[in-house]
C-alpha positions as CSV (number, residue, x, y, z in Angstrom):
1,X,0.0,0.0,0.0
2,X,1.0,3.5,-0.7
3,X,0.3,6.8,0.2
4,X,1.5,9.8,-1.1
5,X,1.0,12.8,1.0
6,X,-2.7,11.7,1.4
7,X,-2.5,9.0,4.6
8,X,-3.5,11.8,7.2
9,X,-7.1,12.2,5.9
10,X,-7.8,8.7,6.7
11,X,-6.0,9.1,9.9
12,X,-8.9,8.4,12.6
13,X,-8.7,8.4,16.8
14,X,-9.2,4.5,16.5
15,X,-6.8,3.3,13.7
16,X,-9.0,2.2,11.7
17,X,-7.0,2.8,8.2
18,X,-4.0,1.5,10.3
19,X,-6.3,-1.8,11.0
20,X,-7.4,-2.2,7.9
21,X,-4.1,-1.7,5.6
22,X,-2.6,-4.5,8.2
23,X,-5.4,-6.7,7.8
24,X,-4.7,-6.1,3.3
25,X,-0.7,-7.0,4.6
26,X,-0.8,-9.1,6.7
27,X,-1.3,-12.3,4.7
28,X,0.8,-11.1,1.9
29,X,3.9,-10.0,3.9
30,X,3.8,-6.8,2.1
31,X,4.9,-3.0,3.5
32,X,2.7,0.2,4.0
33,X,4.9,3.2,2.6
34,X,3.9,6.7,2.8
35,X,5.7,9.5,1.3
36,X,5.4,13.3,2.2
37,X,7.3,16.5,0.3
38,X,8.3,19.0,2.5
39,X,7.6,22.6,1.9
40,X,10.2,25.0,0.3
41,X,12.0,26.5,1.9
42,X,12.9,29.8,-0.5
43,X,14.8,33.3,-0.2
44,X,13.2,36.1,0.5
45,X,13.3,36.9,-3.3
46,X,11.9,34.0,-4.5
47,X,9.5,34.0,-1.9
48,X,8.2,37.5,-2.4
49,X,8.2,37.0,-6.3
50,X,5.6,34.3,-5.4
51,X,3.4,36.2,-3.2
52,X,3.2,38.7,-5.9
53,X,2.2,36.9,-8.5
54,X,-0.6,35.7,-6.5
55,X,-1.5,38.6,-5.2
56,X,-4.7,38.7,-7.0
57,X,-6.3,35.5,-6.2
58,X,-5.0,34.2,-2.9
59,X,-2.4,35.3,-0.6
60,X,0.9,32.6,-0.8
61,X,2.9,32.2,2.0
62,X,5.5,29.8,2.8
63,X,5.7,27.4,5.5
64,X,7.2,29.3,9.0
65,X,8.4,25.8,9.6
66,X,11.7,24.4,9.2
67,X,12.2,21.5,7.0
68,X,13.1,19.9,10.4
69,X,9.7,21.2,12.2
70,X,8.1,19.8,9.6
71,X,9.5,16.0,9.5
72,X,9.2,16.9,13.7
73,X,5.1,17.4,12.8
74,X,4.8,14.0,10.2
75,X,6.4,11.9,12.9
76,X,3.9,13.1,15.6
77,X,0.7,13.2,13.6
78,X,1.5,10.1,11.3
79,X,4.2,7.7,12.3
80,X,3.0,8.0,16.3
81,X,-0.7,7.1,15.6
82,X,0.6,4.5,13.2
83,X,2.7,2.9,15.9
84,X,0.5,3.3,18.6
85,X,-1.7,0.9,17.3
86,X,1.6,-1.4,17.7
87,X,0.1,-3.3,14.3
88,X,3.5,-2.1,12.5
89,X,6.5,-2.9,14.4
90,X,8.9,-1.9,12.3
91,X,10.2,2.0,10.6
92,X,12.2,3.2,8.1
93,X,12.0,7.2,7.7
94,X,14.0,8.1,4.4
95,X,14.8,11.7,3.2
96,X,15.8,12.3,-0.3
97,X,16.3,15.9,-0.6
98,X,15.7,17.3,-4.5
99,X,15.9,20.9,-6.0
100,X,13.6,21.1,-8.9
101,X,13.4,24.2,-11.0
102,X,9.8,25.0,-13.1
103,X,8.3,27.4,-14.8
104,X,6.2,30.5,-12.8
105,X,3.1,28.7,-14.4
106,X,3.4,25.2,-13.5
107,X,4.5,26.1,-10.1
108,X,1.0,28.7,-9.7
109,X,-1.1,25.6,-11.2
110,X,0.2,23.3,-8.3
111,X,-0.3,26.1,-5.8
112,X,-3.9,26.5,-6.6
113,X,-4.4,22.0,-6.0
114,X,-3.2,22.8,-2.0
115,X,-6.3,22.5,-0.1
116,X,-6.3,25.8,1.2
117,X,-6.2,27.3,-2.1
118,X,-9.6,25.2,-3.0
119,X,-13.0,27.5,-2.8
């Protein structure tokens, strides 16, 4: 099973994603693997450059959080539940850092899919 930056909707008091992605694994032997980005983290001309441009629509602002706050934040709200249920035993947390450059209007496309940007 995979989930890409989606697991913590699922995420329930109870466990029941948790439950029931051990209960598909279990008999198979497979692994759960869930993958997160981590916000840029870009200068403050980079970062202005983007606020500006969308000015019009909705206000942009990048994370206040370190790239370390924020693995800090995944680990509490997803790996802790996860373990808590003491279904998966074992964890493997991986960090593959990338620099990716695109152009203004792919980057303002993928902007405008983050859920706070949704109306």
């Amino acid at each position: 099973i995979v989930a890409a930056t989606s697991f913590h909707w699922a995420m329930d008091r109870q466990g029941r994603i948790v439950k029931q992605c051990h209960e598909l694994l279990q008999s198979n032997g497979q692994k759960l693997v869930l993958l997160w980005n981590i916000p840029p983290e870009p200068n403050q001309d980079v970062s202005d450059a983007v606020a500006n441009a969308l000015a019009k629509d909705t206000p942009f602002f990048f994370s206040s959080k370190s790239r370390e706050q924020h693995k800090l934040g995944i680990r509490e709200t997803i790996l802790a539940p996860v373990s808590a249920t003491g279904l998966f035993t074992e964890f493997s947390t991986l960090d593959f850092p990338t620099e990716t450059t695109v152009p203004i209007s792919d980057f303002l496309s993928m902007v405008r899919t983050f859920s706070h940007y949704i109306r």
